[in-house]
N, C-alpha and C positions, 0 to 999 in steps of 0.2 A: 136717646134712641141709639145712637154711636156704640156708648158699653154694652147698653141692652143688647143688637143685635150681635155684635162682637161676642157676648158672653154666650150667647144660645147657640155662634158655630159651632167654638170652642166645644161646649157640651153635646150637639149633632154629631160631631166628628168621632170622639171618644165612643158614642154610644154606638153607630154606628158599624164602627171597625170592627167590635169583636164577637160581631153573627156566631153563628150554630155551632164554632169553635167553642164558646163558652162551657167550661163542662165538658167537651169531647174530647178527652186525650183519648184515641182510640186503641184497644188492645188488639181489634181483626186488622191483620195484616196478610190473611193469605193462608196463613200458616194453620199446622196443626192445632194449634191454641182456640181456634175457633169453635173446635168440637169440642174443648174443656171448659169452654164458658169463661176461657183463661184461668184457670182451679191449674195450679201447679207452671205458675208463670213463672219463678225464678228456679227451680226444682227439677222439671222436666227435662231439659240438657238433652234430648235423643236427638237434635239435628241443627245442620247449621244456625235457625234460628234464634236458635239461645244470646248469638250476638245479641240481638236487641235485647231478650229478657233478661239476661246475666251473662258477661261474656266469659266468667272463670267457665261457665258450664262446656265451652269446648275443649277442656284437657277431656273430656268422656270423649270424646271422637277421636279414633284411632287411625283413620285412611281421609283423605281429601272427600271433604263432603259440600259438597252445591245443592241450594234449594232454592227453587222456582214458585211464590204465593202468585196466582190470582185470582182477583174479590170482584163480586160487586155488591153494591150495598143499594138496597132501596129504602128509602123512608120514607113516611108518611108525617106530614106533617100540615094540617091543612085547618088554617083559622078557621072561630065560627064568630060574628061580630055578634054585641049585645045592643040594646036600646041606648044604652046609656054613650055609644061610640058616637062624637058628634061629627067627623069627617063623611060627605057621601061615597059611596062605592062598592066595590069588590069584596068576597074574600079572600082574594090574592092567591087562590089556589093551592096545589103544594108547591111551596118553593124551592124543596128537594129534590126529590123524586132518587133516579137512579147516579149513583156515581161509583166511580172505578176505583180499586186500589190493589197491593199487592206489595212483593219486594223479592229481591235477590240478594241471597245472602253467601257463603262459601267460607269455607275452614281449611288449613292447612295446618297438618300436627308437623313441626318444623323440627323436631324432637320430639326424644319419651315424655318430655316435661315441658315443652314450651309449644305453644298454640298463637298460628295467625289468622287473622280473619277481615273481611270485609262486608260491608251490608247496604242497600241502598236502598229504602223505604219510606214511607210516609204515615206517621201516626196521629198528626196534629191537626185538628181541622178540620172543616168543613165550608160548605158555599149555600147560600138562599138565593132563590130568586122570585119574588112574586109577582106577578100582572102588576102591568104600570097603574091601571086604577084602584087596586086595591084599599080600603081603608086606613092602612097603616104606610102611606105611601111618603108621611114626613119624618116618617123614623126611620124608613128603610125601604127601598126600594131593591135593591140587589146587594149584597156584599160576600168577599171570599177572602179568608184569613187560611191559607193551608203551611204545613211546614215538610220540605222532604230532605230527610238526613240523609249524608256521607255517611258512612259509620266503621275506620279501622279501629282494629279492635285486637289486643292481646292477651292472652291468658298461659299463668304459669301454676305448676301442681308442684304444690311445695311437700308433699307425700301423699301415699295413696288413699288419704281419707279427706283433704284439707287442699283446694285452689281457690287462685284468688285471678281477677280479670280487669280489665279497663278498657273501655272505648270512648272514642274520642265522635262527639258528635257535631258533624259542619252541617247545620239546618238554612237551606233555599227556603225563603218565606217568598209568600205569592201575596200580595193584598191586594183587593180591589173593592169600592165601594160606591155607589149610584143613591142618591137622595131625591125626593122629590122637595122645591122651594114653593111654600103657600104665597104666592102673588097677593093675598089679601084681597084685590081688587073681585067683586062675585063674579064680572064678566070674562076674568082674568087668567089663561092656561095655566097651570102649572108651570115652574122653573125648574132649574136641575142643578146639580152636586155631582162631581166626580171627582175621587183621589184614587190612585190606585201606586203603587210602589213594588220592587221585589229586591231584596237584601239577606245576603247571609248573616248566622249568627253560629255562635260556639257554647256547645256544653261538654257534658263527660255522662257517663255512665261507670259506674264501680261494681263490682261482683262478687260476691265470697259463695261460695261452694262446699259442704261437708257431709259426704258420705260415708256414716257410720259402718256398715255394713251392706251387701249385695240389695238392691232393691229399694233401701231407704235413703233418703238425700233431704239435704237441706239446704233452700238458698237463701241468700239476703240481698237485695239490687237495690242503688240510688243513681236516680238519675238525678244529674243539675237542671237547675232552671236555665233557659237559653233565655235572651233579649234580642230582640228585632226591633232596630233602629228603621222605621219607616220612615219615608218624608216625600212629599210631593208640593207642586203649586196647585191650588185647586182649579177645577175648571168650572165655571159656573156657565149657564144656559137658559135663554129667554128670560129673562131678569125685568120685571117692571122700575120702570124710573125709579121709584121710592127707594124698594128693597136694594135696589142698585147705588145707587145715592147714598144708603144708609152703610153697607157696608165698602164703599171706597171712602167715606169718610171714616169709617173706622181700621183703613190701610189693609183689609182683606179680601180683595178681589185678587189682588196680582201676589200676594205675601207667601213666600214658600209656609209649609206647614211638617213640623217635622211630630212623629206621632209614634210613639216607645210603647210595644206589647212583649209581656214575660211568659214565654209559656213556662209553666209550673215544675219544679219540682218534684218528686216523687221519691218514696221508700215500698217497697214491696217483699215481705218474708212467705216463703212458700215452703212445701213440704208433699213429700211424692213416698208412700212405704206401699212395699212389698207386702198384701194380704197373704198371698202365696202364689203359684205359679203359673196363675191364669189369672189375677184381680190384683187390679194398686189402686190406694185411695191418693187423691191429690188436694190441695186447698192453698190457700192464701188469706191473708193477711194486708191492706195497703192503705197507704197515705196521699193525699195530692196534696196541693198547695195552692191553689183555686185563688184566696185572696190576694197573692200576689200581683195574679194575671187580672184581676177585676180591678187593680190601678193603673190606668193609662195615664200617662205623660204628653203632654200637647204643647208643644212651642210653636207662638206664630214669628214668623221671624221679619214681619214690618219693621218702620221707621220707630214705632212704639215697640217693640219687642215685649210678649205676652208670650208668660208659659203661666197651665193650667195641669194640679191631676187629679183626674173625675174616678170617683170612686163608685164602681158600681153595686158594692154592696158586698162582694163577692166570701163567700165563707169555704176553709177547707172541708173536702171530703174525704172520705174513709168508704173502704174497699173490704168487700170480705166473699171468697167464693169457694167450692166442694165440686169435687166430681171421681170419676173414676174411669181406668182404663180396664179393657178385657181382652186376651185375646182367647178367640173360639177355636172353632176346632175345624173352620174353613180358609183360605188364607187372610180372611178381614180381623182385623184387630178394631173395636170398635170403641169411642171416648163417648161419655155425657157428662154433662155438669150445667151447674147454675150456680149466679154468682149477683152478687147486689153494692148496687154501687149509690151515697146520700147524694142529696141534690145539694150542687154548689148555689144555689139560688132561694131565698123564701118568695111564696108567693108573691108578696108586696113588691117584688126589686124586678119580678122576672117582666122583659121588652119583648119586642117582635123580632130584636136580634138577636134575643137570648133565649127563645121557646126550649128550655130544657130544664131537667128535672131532677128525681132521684130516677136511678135504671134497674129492673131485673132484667137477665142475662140469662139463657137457654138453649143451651149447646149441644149439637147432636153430630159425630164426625165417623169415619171411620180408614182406615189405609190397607192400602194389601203391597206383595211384592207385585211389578209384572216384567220380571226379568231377574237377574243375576245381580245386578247392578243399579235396578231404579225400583223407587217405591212410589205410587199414587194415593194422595191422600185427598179425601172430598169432606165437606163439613156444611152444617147449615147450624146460622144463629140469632135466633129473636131477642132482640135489646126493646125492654116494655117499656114505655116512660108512662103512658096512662095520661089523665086529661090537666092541663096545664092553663090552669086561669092566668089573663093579664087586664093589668088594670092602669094604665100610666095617663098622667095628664103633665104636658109641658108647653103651657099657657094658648094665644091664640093662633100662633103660627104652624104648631103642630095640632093642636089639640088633644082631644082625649080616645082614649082606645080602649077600650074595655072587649070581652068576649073570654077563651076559651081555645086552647087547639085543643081538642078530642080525640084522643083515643091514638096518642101520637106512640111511633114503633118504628125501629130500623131491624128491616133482612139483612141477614148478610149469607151470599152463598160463595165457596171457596173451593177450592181445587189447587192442589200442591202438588208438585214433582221433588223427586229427592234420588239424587245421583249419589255412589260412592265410586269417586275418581281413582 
């Protein structure tokens, strides 16, 4: 009973931590990029933003440039339980709903040739939360995995066709995570689970830049994988003798837990030409690295010291997006695109913490001046995921979950400011 219970933390823990993050590296930060459905994310270089997408892209800015994203994103994400779901309860509602995001970014050309910049953003992440009696209430009850970057960042134009960039990424990780404990006993409440942690981590971003001639570019951007070393004691609540008993005899009630998440890696190549002097076509090319981050690392650090890494199955994706900029012949310049990203998940692998899929992307933006000095850009974009079966079974404590989210979709609506200082 001892390893048994022991072993099913272990695997609660891991599963648990890496909610609606799974699969979300998000590209809506605010920015103009929202209206390109992200189509010309390393390429596009027209505002401070580019820190994040490629930092060579700020030898193009010529005057001190400040940009202002803010987002909010809604999504739908709302279980449908099947027959075969042997827990009673809830649908758990949506566990999403509305949340905030955005970033501040700034340039300074310190020279003809050399560029500085800073960026503070969040692209990593997401949070669930379902009604406490929902069906799936022993896999997951609440959890939030988000990550918000530092981001200095230089870039140098080694001539007028050819820059190169680097920024240094210092990522705040937020964790927090809420379980429900099956007491076993039928007359018996539920128990509880809580670890929650927040710890910095370091990556890089690299950039190469090359414009051949006026209006056509080429970017190439790698971002590193960051790690976040998590660790808490856990807290456990209302605990039946047994369940209680079972795991102090296996030294994890009081045992700190330490709990290691990689957000992934990335390559992304883009490309932005010049149709002619009202039309550019944009697109992309990109890589994740998914499997990485679907290996958690779990050390319990009792008298037995136990470490565990639960593989959740996790497979890389690939990115491919098209769009186009216009500008008319009123002051709006207006961006579309769609853009399609594989699902890091097969259906067999996909939890209640991992409701996520393959995405198409639909992008709809446009920007005008309203002054001398400032530009307002507004954007709207639908990320489709489409209907998402789950089907897991992890013996009698959790049980089994079968169902469906239906018809799941994240809004995203934005608004930019863009100052040239």
């Amino acid at each position: 009973m001892r390893i048994i219970v022991g072993i099913a933390l272990l695997v609660l823990l891991a599963s648990s931590s890496l909610a609606l993050a799974g699969g979300v590296l998000l590209y809506e930060v605010g920015t103009p990029e929202v209206g390109l459905a992200s189509a010309g994310w390393a390429a596009r270089a027209e505002d401070a933003a580019t820190i994040l997408t490629n930092p060579a892209g700020m030898t193009r800015l010529k005057e001190n440039d400040l940009m202002l994203g803010m987002q909010a994103l809604y999504a739908r994400v709302g279980f449908t339980p099947n027959s075969a779901t042997t827990t009673a309860g809830g649908d758990g509602g949506n566990p999403v709903g509305w949340f905030p995001g955005g970033g501040l970014f700034y340039v300074n050309p310190t020279s003809d040739r050399l560029r500085l910049g800073v960026a503070v953003t969040g692209n990593f992440g997401l949070g669930l939360q379902y009604d406490d009696d929902w069906v799936g209430r022993y896999y997951v009850q609440k959890t939030t995995l988000i990550g918000v970057s530092v981001m200095p960042a230089v870039a140098w134009k080694i001539n007028e066709k050819f820059s190169v960039g680097a920024a240094l990424n210092a990522m705040y990780g937020v964790f927090d995570t809420q379980v429900a404990v099956n007491n076993v006993l039928p007359s018996a409440p539920d128990g509880g689970l809580k670890l929650s942690d927040n710890v910095w981590g370091f990556g890089g971003n690299v950039g190469f830049l090359f414009e051949p001639k006026d209006g056509t570019r080429y970017g190439l951007t790698y971002t590193s994988q960051v790690k976040l070393d998590f660790g808490d004691t856990p807290e456990f609540t209302d605990l039946q003798p047994g369940i209680s008993s079972a795991l102090g005899a296996a030294g994890l009630l009081d045992a700190p837990i330490d709990l290691s998440v990689t957000v992934p890696q990335t390559v992304m190549a883009s490309f932005v030409h010049g149709l002619n002097d009202r039309w550019s076509l944009l697109g992309n090319a990109g890589w994740q690295d998914w499997s990485a981050f679907g290996k958690v690392d779990i050390q319990v650090n009792s008298d037995t010291p136990t470490s565990l890494t639960v593989d959740q199955n996790f497979k890389d994706t690939w990115h491919a997006a098209l769009g186009a900029q216009v500008k008319t012949k009123s002051p709006w310049s207006v961006s579309f695109g769609a853009a399609y990203d594989s699902s890091c998940l097969e259906d067999a692998d996909r939890t209640p913490t991992l409701p996520v899929g393959a995405a198409w992307r639909f992008g709809v933006g446009g920007r005008r001046p309203v002054g001398q000095r400032l530009d307002l850009g507004i954007a709207y974009e639908l990320a489709w995921g489409g209907n998402l079966p789950v089907d897991q079974e992890r013996g009698p404590l959790s049980g089994r979950l079968a169902g469906s989210y239906e018809d799941t979709a994240m809004h995203f609506l934005t608004a930019s400011l863009r100052w040239k200082l």
